[in-house]
C-alpha positions as CSV (number, residue, x, y, z in Angstrom):
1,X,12.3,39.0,15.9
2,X,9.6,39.6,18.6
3,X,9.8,43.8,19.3
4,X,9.6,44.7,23.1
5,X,5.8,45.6,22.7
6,X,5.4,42.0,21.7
7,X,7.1,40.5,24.5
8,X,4.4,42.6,26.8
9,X,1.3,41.6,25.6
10,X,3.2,38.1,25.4
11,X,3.2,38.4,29.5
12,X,0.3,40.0,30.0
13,X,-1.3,37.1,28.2
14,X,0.4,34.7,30.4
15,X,-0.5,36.0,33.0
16,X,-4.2,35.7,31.8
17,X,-3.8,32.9,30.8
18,X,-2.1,30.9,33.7
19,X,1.2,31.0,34.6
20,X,3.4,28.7,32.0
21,X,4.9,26.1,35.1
22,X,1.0,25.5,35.8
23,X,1.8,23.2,32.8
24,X,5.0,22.0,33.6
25,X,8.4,22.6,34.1
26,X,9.9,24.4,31.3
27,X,6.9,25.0,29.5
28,X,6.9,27.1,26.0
29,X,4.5,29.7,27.1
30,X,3.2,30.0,23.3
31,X,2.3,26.9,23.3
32,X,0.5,27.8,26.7
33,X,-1.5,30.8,25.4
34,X,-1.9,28.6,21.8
35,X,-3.7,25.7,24.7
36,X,-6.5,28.6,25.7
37,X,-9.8,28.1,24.7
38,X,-10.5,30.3,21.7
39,X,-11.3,34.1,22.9
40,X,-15.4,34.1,22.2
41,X,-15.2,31.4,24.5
42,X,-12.9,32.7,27.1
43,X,-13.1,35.4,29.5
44,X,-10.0,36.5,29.9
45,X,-10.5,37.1,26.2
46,X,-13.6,39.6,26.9
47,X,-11.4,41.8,29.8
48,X,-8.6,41.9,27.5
49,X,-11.0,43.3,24.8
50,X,-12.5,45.7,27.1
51,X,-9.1,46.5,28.6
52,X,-6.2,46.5,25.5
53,X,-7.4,46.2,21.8
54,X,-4.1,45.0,20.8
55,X,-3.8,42.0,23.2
56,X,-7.2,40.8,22.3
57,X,-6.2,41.0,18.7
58,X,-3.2,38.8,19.3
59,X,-4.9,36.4,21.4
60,X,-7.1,36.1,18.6
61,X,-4.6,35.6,15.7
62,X,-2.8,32.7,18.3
63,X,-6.1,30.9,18.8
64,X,-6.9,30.9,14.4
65,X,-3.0,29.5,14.3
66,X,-3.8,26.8,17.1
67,X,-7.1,25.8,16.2
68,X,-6.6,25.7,12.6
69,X,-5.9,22.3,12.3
70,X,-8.9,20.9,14.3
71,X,-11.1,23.3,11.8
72,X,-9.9,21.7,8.9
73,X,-10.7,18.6,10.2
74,X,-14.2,19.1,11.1
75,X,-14.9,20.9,8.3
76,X,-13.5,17.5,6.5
77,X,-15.8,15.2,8.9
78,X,-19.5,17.6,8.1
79,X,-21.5,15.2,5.7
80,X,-21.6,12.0,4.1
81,X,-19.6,13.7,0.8
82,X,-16.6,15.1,2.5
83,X,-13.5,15.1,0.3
84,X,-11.2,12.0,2.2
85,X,-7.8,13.8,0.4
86,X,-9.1,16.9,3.1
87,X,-9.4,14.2,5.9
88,X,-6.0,12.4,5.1
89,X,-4.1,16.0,4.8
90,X,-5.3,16.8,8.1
91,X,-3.4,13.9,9.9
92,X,-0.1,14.9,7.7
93,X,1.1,18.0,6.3
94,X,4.7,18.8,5.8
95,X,5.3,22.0,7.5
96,X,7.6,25.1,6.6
97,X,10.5,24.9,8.5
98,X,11.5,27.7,10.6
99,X,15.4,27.3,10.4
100,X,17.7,25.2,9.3
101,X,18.4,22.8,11.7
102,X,14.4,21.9,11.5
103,X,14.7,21.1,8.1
104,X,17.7,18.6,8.7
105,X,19.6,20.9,6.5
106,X,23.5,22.4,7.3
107,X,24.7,25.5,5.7
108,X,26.5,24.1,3.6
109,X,24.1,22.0,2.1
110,X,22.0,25.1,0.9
111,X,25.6,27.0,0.2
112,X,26.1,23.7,-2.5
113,X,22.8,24.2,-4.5
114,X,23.3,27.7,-4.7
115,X,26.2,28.2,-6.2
116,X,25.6,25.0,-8.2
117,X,22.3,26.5,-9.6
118,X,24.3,30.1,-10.4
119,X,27.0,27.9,-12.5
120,X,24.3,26.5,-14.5
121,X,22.4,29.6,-14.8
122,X,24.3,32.6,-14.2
123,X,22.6,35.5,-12.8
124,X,19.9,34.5,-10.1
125,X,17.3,36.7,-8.4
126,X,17.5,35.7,-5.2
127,X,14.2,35.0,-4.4
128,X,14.2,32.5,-7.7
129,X,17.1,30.6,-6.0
130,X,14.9,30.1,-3.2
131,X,11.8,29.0,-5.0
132,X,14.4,26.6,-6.8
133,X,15.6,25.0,-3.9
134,X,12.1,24.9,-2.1
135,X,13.2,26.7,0.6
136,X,11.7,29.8,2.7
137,X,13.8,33.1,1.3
138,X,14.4,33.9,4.6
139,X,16.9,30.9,5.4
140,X,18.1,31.0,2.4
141,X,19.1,34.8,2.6
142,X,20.9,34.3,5.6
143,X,23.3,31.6,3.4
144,X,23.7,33.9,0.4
145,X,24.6,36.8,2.7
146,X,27.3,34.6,4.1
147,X,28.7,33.4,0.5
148,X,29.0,37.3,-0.1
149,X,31.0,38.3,2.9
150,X,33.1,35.3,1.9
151,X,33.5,36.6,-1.6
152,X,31.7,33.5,-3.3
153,X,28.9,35.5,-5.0
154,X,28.7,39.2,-5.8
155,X,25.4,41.6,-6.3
156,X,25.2,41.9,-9.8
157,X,22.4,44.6,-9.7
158,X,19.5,45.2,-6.8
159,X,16.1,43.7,-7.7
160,X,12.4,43.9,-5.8
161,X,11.6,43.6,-2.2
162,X,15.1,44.4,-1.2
163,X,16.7,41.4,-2.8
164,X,19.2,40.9,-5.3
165,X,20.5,39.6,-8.4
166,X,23.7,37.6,-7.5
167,X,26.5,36.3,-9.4
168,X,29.3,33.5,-9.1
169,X,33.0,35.3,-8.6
170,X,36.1,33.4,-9.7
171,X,36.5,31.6,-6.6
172,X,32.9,31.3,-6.1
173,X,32.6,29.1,-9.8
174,X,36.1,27.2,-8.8
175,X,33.9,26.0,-5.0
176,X,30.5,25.4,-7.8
177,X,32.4,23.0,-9.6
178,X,34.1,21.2,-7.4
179,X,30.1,20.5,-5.9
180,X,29.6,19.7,-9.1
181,X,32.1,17.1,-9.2
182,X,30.3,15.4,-6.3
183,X,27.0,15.4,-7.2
184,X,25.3,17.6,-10.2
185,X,22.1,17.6,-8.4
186,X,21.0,21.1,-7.6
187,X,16.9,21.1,-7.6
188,X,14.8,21.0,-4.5
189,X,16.5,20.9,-1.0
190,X,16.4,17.1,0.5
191,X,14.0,15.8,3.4
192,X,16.3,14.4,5.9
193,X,15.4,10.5,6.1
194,X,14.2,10.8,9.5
195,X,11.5,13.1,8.6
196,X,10.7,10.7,5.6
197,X,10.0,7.4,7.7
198,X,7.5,9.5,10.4
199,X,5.4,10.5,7.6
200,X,5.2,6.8,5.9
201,X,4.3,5.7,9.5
202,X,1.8,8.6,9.3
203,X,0.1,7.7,6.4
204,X,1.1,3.7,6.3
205,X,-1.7,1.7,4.4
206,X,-2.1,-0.4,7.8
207,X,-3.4,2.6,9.4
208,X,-6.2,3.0,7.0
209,X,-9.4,-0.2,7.0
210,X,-11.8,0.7,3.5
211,X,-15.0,-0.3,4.0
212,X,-16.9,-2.6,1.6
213,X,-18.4,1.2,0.0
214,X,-15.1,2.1,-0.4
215,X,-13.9,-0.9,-2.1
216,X,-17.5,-1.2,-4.3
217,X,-16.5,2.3,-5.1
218,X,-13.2,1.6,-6.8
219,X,-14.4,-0.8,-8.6
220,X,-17.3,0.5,-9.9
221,X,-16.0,0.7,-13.6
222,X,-15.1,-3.0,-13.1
223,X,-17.2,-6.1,-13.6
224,X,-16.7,-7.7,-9.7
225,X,-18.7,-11.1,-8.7
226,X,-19.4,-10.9,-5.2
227,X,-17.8,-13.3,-4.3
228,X,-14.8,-12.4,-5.3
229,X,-14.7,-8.8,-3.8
230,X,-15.9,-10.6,-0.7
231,X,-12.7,-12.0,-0.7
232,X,-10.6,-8.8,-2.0
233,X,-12.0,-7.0,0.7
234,X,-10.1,-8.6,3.6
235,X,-6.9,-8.9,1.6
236,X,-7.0,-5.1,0.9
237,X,-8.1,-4.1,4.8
238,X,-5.0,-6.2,5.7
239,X,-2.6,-3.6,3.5
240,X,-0.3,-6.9,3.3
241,X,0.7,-9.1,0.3
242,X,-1.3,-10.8,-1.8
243,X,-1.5,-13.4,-4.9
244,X,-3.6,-12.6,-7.9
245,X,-4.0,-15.7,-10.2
246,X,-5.7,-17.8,-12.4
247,X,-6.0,-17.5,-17.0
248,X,-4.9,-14.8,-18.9
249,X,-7.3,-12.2,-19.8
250,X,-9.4,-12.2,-16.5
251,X,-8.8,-8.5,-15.4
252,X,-6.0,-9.2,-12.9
253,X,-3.8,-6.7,-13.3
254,X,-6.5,-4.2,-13.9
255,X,-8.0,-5.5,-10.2
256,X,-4.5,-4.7,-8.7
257,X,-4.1,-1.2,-10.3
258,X,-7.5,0.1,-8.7
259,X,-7.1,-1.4,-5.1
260,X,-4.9,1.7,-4.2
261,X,-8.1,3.7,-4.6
262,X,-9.4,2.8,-1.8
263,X,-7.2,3.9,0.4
264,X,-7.9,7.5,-0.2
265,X,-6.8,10.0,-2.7
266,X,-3.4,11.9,-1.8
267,X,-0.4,11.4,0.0
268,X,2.7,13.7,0.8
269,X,6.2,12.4,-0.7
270,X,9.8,14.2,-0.8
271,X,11.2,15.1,-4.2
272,X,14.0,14.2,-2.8
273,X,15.7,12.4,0.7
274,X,19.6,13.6,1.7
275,X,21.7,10.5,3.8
276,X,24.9,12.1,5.2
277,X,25.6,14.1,2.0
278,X,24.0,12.1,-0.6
279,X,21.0,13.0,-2.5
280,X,18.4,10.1,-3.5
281,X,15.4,11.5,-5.6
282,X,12.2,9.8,-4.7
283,X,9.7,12.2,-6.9
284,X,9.2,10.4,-10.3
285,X,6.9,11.7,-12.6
286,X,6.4,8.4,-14.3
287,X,5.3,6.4,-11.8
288,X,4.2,9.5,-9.8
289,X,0.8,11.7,-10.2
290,X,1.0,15.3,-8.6
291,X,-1.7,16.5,-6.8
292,X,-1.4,20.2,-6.6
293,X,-2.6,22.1,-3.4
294,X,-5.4,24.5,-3.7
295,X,-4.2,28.3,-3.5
296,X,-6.9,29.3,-1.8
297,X,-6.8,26.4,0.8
298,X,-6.9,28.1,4.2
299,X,-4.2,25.6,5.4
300,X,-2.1,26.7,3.0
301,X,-2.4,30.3,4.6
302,X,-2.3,29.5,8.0
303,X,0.6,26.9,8.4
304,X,3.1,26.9,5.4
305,X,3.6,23.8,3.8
306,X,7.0,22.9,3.2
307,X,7.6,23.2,-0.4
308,X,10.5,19.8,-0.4
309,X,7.4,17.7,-0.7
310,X,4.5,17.1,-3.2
311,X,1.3,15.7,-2.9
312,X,0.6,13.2,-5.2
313,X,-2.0,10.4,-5.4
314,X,-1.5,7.3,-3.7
315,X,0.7,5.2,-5.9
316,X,0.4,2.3,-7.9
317,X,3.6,1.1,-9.5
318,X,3.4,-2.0,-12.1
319,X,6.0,-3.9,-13.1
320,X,6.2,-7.0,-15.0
321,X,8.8,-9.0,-17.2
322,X,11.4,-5.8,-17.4
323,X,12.1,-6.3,-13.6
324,X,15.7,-7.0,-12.8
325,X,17.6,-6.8,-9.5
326,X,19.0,-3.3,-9.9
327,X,15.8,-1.9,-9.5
328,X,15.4,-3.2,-6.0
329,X,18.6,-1.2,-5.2
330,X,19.2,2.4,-4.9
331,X,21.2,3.3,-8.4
332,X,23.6,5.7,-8.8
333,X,24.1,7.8,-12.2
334,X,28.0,7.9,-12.2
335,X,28.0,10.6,-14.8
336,X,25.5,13.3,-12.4
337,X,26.4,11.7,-8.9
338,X,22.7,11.5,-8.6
339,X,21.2,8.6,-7.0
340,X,17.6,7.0,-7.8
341,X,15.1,5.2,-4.7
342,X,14.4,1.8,-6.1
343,X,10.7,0.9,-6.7
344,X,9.4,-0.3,-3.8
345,X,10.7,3.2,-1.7
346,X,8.5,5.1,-4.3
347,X,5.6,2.8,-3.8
348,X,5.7,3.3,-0.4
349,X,1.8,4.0,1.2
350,X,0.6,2.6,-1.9
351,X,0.6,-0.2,-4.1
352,X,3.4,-2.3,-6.0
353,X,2.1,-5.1,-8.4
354,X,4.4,-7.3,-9.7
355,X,3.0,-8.3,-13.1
356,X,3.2,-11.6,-14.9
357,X,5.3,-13.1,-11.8
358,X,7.3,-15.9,-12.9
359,X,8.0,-14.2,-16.3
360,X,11.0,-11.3,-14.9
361,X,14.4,-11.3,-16.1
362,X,15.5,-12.3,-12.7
363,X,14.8,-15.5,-11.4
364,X,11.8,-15.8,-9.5
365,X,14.2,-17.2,-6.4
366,X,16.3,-13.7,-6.3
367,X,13.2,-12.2,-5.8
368,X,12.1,-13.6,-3.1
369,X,14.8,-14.3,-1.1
370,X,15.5,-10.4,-1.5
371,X,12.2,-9.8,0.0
372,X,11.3,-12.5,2.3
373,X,12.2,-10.3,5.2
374,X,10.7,-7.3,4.1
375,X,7.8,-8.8,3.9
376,X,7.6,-10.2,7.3
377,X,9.6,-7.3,9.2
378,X,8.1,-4.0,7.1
379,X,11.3,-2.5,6.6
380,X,13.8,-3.0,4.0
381,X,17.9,-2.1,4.4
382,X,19.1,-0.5,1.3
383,X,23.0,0.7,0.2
384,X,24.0,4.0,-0.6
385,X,26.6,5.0,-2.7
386,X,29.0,5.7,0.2
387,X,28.7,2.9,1.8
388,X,25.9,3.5,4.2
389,X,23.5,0.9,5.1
390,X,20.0,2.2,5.7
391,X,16.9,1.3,7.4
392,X,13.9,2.3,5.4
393,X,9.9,1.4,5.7
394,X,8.4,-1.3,3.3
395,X,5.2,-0.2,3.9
396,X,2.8,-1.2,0.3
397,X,0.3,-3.9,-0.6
398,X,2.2,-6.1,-2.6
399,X,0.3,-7.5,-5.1
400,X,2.1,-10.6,-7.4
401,X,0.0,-10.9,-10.6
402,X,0.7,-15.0,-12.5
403,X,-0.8,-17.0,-14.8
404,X,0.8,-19.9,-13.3
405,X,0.2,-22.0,-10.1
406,X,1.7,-20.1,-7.6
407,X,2.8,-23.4,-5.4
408,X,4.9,-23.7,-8.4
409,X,7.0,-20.9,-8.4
410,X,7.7,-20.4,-4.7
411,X,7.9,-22.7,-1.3
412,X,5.7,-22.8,1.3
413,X,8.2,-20.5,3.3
414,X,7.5,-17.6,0.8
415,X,3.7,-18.1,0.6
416,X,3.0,-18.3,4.5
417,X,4.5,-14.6,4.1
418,X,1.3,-13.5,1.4
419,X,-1.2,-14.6,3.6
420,X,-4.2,-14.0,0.8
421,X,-4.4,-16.2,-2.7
422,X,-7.1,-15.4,-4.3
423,X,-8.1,-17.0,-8.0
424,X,-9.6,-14.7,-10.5
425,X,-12.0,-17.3,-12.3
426,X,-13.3,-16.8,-15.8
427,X,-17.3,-15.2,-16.1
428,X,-20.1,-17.1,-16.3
429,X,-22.4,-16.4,-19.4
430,X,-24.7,-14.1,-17.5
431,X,-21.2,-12.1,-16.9
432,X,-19.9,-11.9,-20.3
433,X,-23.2,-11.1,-21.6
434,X,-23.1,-8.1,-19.2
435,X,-19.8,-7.2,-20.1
436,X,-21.0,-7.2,-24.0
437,X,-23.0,-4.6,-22.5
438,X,-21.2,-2.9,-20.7
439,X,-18.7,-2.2,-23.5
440,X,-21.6,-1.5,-26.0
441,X,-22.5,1.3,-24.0
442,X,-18.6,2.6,-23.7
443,X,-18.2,2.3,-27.5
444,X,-21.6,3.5,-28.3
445,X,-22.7,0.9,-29.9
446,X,-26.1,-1.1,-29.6
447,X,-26.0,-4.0,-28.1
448,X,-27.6,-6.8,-29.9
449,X,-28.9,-9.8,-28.0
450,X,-29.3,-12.3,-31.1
451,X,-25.6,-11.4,-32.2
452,X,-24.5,-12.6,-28.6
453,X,-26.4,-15.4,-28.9
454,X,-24.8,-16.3,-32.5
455,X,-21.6,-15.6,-31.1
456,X,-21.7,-18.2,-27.8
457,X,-23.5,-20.9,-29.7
458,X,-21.0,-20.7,-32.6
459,X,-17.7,-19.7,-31.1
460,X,-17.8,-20.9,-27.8
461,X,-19.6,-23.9,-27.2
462,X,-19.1,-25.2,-30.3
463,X,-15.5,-25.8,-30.0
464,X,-15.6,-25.6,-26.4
465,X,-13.7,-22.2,-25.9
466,X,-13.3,-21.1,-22.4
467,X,-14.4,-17.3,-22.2
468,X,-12.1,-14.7,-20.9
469,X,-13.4,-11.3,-19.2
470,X,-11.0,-9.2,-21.9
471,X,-13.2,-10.9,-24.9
472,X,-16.0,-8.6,-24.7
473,X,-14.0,-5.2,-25.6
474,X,-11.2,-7.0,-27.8
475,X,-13.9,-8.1,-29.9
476,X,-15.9,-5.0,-30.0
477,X,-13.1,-3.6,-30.6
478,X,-12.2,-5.3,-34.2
479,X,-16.0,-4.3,-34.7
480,X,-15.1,-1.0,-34.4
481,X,-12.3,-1.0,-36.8
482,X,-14.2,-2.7,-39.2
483,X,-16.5,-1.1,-39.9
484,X,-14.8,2.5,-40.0
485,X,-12.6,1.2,-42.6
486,X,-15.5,0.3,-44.9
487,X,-17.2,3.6,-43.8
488,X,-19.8,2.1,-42.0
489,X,-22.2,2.3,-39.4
490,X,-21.3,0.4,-36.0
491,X,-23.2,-2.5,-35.7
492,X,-23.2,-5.5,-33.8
493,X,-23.7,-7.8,-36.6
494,X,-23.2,-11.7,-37.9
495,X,-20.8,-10.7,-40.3
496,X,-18.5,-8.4,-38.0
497,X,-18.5,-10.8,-34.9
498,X,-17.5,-13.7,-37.7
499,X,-14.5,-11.3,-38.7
500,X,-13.4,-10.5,-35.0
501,X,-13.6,-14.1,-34.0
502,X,-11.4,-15.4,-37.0
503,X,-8.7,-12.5,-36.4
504,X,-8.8,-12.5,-32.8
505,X,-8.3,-16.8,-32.4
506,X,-6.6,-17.1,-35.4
507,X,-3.7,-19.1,-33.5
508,X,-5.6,-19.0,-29.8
């Protein structure tokens, strides 16, 4: 609550400033003062320094609050080496809401996850309920006063910072459990879905166009012929579909898990999206890696971020043979009342591979005709367990991964949709001799050129054996294992590569 001193040296700096209809009708006159130029580069900043200490103080601490986001951002853009997770959080940061209504959240929403979390736990601090629910104490104090003037929740005892320990009464565990009925769910507060599509369309894939660097960078632990990143490198920049194909044991799916990477680092997701009462958790540690904010991050400081999300690393989801229909829907746990985002809402601003396509539980038709739309609109219509329909982005690469022809698992109507088909051909011996050394140097082990010879004149022309970009380090590999079981030192010999080749195509 602004005190009446506040309110004027808030005048007095309009009127510095510029009166607040100079910028239109109905203009918020913060948002006026926060518009100044900073006060070392204003003069109504140096007479309000000469003339009131306080007021120049304040015009001050506006100006840091205002301009804090273009800092970060230049500071982001100085050098050739600046961190691209800094650049991306620049555009989109979740901030602290300052009331309920701007967090999409009723009363009664944060009134169910409190008294749901005191069932489960008993006594609560009430500043722990409010780091539970991800919420800022003060909103969250205004709820639990209200559940104690209705006789919900009791003080228990006092604890620190004038806060206290509260505790479910009769009537207050008979409305818990009847939440609980509902919906178990009582972790961090939901992101209305609103708020959740403008930050996909914030950090959408198709806003972002890597650079050949960018893409030489994430590969750079990867084997790539020219020509084929030549290729990749449009199909990525387009952040639509594509088809990875060709043998098995070529690196396809190993090419699809590090495109992501060059789309920079981080992104911002909800742990959790509310529809009209319904609570779908989108967070999943397994397919999800959590980037944690510095501490000492000046942002941080200056703007709050909203504590619902997490920042995590652009995702890549794979999936292969285990995919069935069900995970393309939103599922509901029956026994929690807790509902799960299928896989393509958590891969959202990232990438989803579908691995071995052609090989899924599902036929390879269901698939498709679920997403044929999708892919051509960018937005996918999924049900909720109530009943509601709704509209959420598709917004991912799309990567399929086969080993077969892909004219013959899908029509011509499906493929016009992945506009990129791009075969992933086996090395050529100057390739596979490179990758020999490449895994040498990974296994620590010394590379031999007379044993490679040996091995391509004996194994591979010989009987005509095509040669695979996985052979290298499988091979190496039984090496390894070799000779540690007869106590050996790692060599690259005769003898070993004749044992890896007889175990490894024993029925190839």
């Amino acid at each position: 609550m602004a005190t009446s001193s506040d309110a004027d040296l808030l005048a007095q700096l309009i009127k510095k400033t510029g009166s607040p209809d100079s910028a239109g009708a109905g203009a918020d006159p913060w948002a006026a003062v926060a518009a100044t130029a900073p006060a070392h580069e204003s003069t109504a900043g140096d007479d309000a320094d000469e003339n009131d200490p306080k007021l120049a103080n304040l015009l001050q601490r506006i100006n840091r609050l205002a301009h804090s986001g273009g800092a970060a951002a230049d500071s982001a853009s100085d050098g050739d080496d600046a961190d691209p997770v800094a650049a991306g959080r620049a555009e989109f940061v979740p901030r602290e809401p300052s009331n309920l209504r701007e967090a999409g959240l009723s009363e009664s929403d944060v009134e169910a996850l409190a008294l749901k979390l005191l069932l489960a736990r008993g006594d609560v601090v009430g500043r722990d309920i409010a780091r539970h629910v991800r919420l800022p104490f003060v909103l969250v104090e205004q709820v639990l006063r209200q559940l104690k003037q209705d006789q919900l929740v009791l003080y228990r005892s006092s604890a620190e910072m004038n806060d206290f320990v509260y505790q479910l009464t009769d009537f207050g565990c008979e409305r818990a459990r009847r939440h609980v009925a509902h919906c178990s769910y009582f972790g961090s507060a939901p992101v209305a879905l609103r708020d959740y599509i403008d930050s996909v369309r914030a950090q959408s894939m198709e806003n972002q166009h890597p650079t050949r660097a960018q893409l030489e960078h994430a590969f750079d632990d990867l084997l790539i012929n020219p020509r084929m990143l030549a290729r990749l490198g449009p199909a990525i920049n387009s952040g639509r579909g594509l088809f990875l194909y060709g043998a098995p044991g070529n690196g396809k799916t190993s090419i699809a898990e590090r495109v992501t990477s060059a789309f920079g680092q981080a992104i911002w997701i909800p742990r959790a999206i509310g529809v009209d009462g319904e609570v779908m958790r989108l967070f999943d540690p397994m397919n999800h890696v959590e980037l944690p904010v510095d501490g000492n991050d000046g942002l941080l400081i200056e703007s709050r971020i909203d504590q619902r999300w997490v920042r995590v690393r652009r995702p890549t989801i794979v999936v292969g043979g285990e995919l069935m229909m069900e995970n393309l829907e939103v599922t509901l746990n029956t026994s929690t009342g807790i509902s799960e985002a299928p896989v393509q809402l958590k891969s959202n601003c990232g990438t989803l591979v579908i691995d071995d396509f052609g090989r899924q539980r599902m036929s390879t038709d269901e698939l498709l005709n679920r997403w044929i739309v999708p892919l051509e609109k960018r937005y996918d219509y999924l049900n909720m367990p109530n009943g509601k329909k709704i509209q959420v982005p598709f917004d991912q690469l799309i990567v399929f991964s086969t080993n077969l022809e892909p004219r013959d698992l899908v029509d011509d109507a499906f493929l016009r949709r992945i506009p990129y088909k791009i075969e992933v051909t086996d090395p050529s011996e100057e390739e596979f001799r490179e990758l020999f050394r490449m895994m040498c140097r990974s296994l620590e082990v010394d590379y031999n050129e007379a044993t490679i010879d040996y091995l391509l004149e004996n194994h591979y022309r010989a009987v005509q054996r095509p040669m695979r970009c996985c052979q290298p380090r499988d091979l190496l590999l039984q090496v390894c294992s070799r000779c540690h079981y007869y106590r050996q030192p790692v060599k690259l010999t005769r003898e070993a590569i004749d044992f890896a080749v007889e175990n490894y195509f024993a029925v190839m």
